[in-house]
SEROGU-44135 format. One record per atom (N, C-alpha, C, O): z, y, x; residue in one letter; residue number from 1. Coordinates in steps of 0.02 Angstrom, whole numbers. Atoms other than C-alpha are relative to their C-alpha. Example, Ala and Ser with C-alpha at 12.3 -4.5 7.8 and 13.67 -1.06 7.14 Angstrom:
# SEROGU-44135
w v u aa i
0 -59 45 A 1
390 -225 615 A 1
0 60 45 A 1
33 59 97 A 1
-3 -59 -42 S 2
357 -53 684 S 2
37 55 -39 S 2
45 110 -14 S 2
END
This chain:
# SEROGU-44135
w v u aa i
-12 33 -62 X 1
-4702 -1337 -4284 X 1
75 -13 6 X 1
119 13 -28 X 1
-59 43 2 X 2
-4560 -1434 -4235 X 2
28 14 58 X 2
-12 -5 100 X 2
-11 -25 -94 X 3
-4474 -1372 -4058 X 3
79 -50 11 X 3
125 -47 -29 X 3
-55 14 4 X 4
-4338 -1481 -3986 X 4
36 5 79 X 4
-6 22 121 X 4
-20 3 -81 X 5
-4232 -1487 -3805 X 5
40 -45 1 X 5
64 -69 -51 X 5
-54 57 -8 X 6
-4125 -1606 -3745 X 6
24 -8 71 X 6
-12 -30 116 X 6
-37 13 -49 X 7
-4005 -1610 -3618 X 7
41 -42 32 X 7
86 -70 0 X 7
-34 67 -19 X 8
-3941 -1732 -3487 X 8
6 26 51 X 8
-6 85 64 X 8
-8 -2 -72 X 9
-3902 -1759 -3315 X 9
-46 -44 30 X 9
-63 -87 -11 X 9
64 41 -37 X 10
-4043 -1851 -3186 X 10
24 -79 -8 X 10
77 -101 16 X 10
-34 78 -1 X 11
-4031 -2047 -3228 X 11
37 -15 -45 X 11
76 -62 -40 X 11
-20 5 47 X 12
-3981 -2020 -3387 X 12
-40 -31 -52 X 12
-17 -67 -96 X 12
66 33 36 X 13
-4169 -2062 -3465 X 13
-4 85 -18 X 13
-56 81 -50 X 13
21 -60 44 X 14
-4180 -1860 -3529 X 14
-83 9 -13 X 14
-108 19 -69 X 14
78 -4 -1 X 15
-4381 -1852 -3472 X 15
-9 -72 -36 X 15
-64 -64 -63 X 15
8 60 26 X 16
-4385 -2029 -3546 X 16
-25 11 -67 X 16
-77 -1 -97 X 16
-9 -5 76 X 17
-4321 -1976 -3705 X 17
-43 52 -15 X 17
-58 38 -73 X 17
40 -55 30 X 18
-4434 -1818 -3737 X 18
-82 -43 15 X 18
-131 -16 -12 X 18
58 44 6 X 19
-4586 -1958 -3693 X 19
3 -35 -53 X 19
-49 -32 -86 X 19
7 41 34 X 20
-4535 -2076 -3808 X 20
8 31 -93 X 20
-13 5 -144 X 20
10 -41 37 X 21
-4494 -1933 -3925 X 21
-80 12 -27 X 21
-97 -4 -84 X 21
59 -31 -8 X 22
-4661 -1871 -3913 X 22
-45 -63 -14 X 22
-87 -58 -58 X 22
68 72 40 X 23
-4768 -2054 -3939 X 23
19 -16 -58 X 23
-25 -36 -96 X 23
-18 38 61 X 24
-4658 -2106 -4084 X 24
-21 83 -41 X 24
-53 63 -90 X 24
37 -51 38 X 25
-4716 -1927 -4166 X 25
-82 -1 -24 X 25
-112 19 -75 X 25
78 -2 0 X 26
-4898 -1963 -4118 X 26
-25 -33 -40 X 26
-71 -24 -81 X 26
41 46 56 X 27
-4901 -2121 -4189 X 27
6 14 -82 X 27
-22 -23 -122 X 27
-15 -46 62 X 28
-4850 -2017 -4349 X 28
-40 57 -14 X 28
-35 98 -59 X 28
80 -50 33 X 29
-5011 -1917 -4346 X 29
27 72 51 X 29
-16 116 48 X 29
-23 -70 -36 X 30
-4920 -1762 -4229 X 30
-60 6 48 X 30
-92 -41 71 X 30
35 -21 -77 X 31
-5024 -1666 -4094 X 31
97 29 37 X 31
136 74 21 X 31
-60 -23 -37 X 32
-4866 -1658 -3976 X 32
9 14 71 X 32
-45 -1 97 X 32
-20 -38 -64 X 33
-4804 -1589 -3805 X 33
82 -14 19 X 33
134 5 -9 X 33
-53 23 -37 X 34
-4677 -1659 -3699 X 34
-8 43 82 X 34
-62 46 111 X 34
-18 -11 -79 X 35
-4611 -1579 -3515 X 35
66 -2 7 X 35
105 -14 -39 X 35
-67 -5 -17 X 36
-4460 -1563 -3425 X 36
6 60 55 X 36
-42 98 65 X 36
-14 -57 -48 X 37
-4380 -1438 -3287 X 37
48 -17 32 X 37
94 0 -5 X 37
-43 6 -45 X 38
-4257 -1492 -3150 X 38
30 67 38 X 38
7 124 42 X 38
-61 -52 -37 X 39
-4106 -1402 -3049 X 39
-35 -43 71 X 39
-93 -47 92 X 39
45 46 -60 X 40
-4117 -1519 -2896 X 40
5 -50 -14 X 40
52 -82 -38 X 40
35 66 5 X 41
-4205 -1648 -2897 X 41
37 -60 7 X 41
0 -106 24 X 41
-42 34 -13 X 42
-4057 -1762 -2884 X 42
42 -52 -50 X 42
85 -18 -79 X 42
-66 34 36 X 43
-3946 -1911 -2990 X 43
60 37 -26 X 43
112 39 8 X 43
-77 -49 -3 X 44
-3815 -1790 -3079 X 44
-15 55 -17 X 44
15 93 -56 X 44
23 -82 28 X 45
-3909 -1644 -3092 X 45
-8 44 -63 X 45
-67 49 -78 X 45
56 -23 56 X 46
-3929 -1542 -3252 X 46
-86 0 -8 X 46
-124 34 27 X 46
53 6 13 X 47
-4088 -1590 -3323 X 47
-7 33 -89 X 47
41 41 -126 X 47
17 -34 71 X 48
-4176 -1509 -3497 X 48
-68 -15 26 X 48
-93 -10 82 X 48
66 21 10 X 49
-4347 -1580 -3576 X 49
1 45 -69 X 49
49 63 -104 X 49
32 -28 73 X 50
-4430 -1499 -3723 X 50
-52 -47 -24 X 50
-80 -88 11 X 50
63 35 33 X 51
-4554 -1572 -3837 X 51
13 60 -85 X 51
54 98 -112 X 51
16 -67 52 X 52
-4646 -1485 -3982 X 52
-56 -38 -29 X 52
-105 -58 3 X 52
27 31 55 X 53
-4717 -1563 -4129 X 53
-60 32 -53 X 53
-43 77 -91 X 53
9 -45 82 X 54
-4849 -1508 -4266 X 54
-74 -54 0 X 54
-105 -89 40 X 54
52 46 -1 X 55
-4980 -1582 -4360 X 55
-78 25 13 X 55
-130 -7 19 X 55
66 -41 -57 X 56
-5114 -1469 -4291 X 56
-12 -5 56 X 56
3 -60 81 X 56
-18 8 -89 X 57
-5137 -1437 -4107 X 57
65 54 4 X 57
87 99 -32 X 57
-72 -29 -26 X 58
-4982 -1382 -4016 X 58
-37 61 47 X 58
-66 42 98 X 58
44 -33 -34 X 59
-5061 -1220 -3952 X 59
80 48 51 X 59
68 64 109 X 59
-20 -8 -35 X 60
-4893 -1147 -3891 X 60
39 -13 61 X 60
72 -65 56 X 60
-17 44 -53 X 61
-4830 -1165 -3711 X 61
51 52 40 X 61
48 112 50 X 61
-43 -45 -44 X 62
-4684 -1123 -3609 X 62
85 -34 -29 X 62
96 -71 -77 X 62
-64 39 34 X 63
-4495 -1170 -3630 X 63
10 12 -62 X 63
-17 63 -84 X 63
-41 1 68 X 64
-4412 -1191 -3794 X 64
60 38 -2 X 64
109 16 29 X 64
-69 -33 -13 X 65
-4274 -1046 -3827 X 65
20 -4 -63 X 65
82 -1 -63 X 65
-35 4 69 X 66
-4238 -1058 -4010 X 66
-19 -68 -33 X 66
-59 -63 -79 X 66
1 55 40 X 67
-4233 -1252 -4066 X 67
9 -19 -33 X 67
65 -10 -56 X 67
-30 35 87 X 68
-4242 -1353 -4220 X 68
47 -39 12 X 68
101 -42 -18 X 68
-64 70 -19 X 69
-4152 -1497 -4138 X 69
18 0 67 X 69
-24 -3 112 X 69
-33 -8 -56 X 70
-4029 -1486 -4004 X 70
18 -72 27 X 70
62 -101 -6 X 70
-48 84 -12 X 71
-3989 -1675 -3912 X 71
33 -3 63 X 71
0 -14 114 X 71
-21 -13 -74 X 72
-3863 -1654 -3774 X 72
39 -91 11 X 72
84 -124 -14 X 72
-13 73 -22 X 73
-3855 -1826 -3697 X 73
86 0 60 X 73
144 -15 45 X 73
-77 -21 -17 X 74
-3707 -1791 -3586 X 74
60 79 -2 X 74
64 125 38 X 74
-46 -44 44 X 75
-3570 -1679 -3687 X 75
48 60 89 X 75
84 110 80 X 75
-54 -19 -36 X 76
-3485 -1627 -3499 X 76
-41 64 30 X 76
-20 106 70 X 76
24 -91 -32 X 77
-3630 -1476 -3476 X 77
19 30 -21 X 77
34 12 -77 X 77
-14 -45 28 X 78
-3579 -1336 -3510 X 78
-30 24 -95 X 78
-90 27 -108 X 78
46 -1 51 X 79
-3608 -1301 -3702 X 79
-28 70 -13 X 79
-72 81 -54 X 79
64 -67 10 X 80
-3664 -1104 -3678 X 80
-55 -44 39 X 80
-90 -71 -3 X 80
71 43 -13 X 81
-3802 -1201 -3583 X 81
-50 -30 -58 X 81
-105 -17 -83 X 81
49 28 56 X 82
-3838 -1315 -3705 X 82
-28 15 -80 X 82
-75 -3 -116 X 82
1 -34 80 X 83
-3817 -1228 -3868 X 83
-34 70 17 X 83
-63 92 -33 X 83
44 -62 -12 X 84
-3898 -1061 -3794 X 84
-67 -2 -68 X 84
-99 -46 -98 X 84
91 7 63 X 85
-4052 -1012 -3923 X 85
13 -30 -78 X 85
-19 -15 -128 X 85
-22 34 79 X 86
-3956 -1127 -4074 X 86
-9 63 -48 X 86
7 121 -36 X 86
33 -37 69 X 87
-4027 -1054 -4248 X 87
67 -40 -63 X 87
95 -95 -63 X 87
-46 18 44 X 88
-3911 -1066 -4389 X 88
-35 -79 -9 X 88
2 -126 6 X 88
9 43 32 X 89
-4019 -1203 -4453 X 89
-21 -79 50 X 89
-46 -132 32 X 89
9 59 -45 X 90
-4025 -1319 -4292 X 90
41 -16 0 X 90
96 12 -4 X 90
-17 56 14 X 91
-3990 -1463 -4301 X 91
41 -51 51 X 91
16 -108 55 X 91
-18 30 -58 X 92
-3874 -1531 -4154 X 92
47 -79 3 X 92
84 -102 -41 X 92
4 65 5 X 93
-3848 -1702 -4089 X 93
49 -31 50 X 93
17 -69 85 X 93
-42 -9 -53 X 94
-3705 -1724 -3972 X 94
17 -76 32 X 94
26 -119 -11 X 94
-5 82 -27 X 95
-3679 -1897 -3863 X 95
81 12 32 X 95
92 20 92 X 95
-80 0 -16 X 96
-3465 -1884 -3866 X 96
29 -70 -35 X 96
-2 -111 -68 X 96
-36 29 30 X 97
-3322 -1981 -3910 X 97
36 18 -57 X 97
55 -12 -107 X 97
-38 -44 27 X 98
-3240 -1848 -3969 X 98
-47 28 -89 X 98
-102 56 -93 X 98
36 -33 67 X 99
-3282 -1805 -4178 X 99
-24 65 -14 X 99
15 95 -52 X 99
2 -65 7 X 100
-3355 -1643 -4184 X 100
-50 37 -57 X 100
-82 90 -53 X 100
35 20 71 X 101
-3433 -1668 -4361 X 101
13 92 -38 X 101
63 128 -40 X 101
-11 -104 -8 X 102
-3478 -1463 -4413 X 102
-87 -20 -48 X 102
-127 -65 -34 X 102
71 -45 -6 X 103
-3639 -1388 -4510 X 103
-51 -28 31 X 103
-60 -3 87 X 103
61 15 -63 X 104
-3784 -1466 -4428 X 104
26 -3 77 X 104
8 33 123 X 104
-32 9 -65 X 105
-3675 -1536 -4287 X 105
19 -60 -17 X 105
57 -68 -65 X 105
-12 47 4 X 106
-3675 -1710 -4261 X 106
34 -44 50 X 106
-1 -53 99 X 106
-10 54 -70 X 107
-3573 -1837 -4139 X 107
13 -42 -15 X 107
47 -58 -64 X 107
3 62 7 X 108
-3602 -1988 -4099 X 108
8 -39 78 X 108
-19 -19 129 X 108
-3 5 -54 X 109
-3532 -2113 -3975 X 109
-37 -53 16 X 109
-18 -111 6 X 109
57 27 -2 X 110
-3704 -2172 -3924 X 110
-1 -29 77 X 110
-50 -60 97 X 110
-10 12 -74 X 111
-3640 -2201 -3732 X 111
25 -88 -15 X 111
3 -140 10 X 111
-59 90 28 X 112
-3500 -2365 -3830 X 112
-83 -27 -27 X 112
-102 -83 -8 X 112
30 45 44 X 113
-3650 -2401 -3936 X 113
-53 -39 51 X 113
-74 -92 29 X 113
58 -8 -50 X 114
-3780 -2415 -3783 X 114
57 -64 46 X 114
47 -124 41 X 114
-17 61 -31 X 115
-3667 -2519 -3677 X 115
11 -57 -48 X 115
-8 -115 -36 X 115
-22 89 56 X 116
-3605 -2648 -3833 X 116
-80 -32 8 X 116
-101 -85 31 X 116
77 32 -10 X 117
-3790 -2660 -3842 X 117
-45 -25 25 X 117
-81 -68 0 X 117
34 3 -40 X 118
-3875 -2650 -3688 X 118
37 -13 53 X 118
5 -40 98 X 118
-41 38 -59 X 119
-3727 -2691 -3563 X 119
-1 73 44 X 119
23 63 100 X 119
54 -47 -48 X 120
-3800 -2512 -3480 X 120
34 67 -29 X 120
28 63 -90 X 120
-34 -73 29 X 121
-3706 -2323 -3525 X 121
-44 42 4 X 121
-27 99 17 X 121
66 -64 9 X 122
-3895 -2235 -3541 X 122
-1 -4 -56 X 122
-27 -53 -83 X 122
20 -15 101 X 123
-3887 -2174 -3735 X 123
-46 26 -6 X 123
-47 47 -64 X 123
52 -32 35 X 124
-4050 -2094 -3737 X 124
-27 -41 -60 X 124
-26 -28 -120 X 124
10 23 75 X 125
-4115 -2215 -3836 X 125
52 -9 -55 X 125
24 -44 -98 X 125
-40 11 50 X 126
-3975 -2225 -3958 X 126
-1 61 -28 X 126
-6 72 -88 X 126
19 -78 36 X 127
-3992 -2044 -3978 X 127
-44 26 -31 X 127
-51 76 -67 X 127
62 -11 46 X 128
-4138 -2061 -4031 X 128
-4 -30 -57 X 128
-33 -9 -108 X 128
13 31 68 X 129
-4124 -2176 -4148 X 129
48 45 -47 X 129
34 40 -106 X 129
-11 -38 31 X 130
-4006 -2046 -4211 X 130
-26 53 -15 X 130
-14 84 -66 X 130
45 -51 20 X 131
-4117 -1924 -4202 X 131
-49 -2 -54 X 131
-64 47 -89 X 131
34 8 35 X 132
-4235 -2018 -4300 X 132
24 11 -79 X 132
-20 23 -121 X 132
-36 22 44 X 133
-4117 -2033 -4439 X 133
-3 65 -42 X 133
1 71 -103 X 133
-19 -63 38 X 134
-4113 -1837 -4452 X 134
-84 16 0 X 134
-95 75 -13 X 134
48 -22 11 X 135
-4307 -1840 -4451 X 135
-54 -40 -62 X 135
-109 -68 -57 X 135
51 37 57 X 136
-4372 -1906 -4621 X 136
-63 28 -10 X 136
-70 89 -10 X 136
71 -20 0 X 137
-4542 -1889 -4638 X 137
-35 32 65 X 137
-84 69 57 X 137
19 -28 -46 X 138
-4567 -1844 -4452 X 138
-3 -63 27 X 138
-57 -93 30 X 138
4 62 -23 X 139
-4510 -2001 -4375 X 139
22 -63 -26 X 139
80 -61 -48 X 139
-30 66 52 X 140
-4477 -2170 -4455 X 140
27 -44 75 X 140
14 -34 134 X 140
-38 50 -53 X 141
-4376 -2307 -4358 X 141
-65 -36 30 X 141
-77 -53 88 X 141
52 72 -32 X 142
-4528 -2420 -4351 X 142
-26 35 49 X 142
-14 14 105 X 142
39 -24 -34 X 143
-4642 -2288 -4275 X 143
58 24 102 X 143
35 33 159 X 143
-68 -2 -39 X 144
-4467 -2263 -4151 X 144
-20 -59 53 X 144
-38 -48 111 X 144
-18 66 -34 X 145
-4464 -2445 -4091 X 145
-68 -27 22 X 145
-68 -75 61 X 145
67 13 -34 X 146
-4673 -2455 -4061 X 146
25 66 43 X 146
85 52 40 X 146
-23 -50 -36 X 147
-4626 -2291 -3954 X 147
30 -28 28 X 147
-8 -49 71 X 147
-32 46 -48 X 148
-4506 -2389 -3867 X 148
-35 -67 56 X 148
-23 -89 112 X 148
9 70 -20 X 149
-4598 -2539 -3847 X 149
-74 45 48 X 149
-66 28 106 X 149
28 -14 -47 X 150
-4744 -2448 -3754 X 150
23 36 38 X 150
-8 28 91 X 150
-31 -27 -49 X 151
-4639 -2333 -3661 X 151
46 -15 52 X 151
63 18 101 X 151
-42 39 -32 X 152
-4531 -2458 -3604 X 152
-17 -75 19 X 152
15 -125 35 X 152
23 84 -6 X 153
-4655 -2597 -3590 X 153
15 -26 64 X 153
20 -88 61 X 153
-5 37 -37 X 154
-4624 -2631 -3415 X 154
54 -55 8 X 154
53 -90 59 X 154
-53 37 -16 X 155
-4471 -2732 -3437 X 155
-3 -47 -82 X 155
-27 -38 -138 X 155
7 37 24 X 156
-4440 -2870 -3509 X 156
10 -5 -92 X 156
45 40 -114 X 156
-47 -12 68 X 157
-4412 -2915 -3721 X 157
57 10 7 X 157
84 65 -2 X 157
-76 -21 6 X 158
-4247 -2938 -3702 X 158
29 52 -14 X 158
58 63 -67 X 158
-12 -43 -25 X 159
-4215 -2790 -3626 X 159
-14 76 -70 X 159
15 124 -97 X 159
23 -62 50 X 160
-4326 -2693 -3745 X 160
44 -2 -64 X 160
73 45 -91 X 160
-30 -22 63 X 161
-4255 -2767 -3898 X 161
78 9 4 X 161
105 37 -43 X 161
-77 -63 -2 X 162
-4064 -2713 -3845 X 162
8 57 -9 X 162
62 77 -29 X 162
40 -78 -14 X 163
-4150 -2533 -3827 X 163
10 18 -92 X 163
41 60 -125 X 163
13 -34 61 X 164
-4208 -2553 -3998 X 164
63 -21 -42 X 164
82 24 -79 X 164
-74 8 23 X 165
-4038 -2634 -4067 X 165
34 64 -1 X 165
63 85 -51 X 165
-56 -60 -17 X 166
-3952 -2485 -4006 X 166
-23 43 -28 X 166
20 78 -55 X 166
-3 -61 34 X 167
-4059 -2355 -4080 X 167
-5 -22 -71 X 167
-28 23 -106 X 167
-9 14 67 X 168
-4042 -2439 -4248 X 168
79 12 -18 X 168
97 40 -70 X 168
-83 -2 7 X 169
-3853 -2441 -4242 X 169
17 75 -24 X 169
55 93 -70 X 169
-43 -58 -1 X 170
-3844 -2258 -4204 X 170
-49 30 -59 X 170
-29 82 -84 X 170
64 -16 56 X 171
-4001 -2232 -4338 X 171
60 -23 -68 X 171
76 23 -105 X 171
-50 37 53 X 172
-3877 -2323 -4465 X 172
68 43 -4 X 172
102 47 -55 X 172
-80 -19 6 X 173
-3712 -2229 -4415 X 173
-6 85 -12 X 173
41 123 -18 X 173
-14 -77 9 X 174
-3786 -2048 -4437 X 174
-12 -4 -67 X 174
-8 46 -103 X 174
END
């Protein structure tokens, strides 16, 4: 099994991204599990989603404390927060400006790549497409960008394919 968390602030996309996480796995044969957990309920707030991967059924339930993949969508939480539970061999995914290139520690500035792209400073999807990048044989880009395209069907192409522009960029730069 595959356990991952990801941290943001409300209006960032974080529950977004552990959905779209979670269909682009499925369509990859996974039985998977997506939730989230709010502070208050508010724009700003620390937010954390989990999702949990395997190709069996996902029989366990409850938060995620020791993760394979760490994705902290905005770098300004606290990082005992976000790194809490990190295992030597997780895999973290950081949305900075700042290089902080380490061991299974990746940054990327998926906020620049998300506006050049999308006009819009929400990097979840770009993070993902970096994420994808570190999941060979889990998630492929294509299965990524059908994940996108039904999770994000309400809005227009355009719209979508900037989405998927952007997580190719950051899919390309990890």
């Amino acid at each position: 099994m595959l356990e991952f968390r990801i941290h943001g602030r409300g209006g960032q996309g974080v529950q977004k991204s552990a959905q779209i996480l979670g269909r682009a796995a499925f369509l990859q044969g996974f039985d998977t599990q997506d939730f989230s957990i709010y502070g208050a309920e508010r724009q700003g707030a620390p937010l954390t989603s989990f999702v949990r991967l395997e190709k069996g059924c996902v029989a366990t339930r409850g938060y995620v404390f020791s993760p394979d993949f760490i994705v902290i969508l905005d770098d300004s939480i606290p990082r005992e927060k976000t790194l809490a539970g990190k295992k030597e061999s997780t895999i973290v995914l950081v949305n900075s400006q700042e290089k902080e290139n380490g061991k299974n520690f990746y940054s990327i500035d998926a906020t620049g790549i998300a506006l050049q792209e999308t006009g819009k400073a929400i990097a979840n999807v770009a993070m993902l497409g970096a994420l994808a990048k570190k999941l060979p044989g889990v998630i492929t880009l294509e299965s990524l960008e059908k994940a996108l395209r039904v999770e994000l069907g309400k809005y227009k192409e355009e719209v979508l394919q900037k989405n998927v522009n952007a997580a190719r960029k950051c899919f390309e730069m990890v």
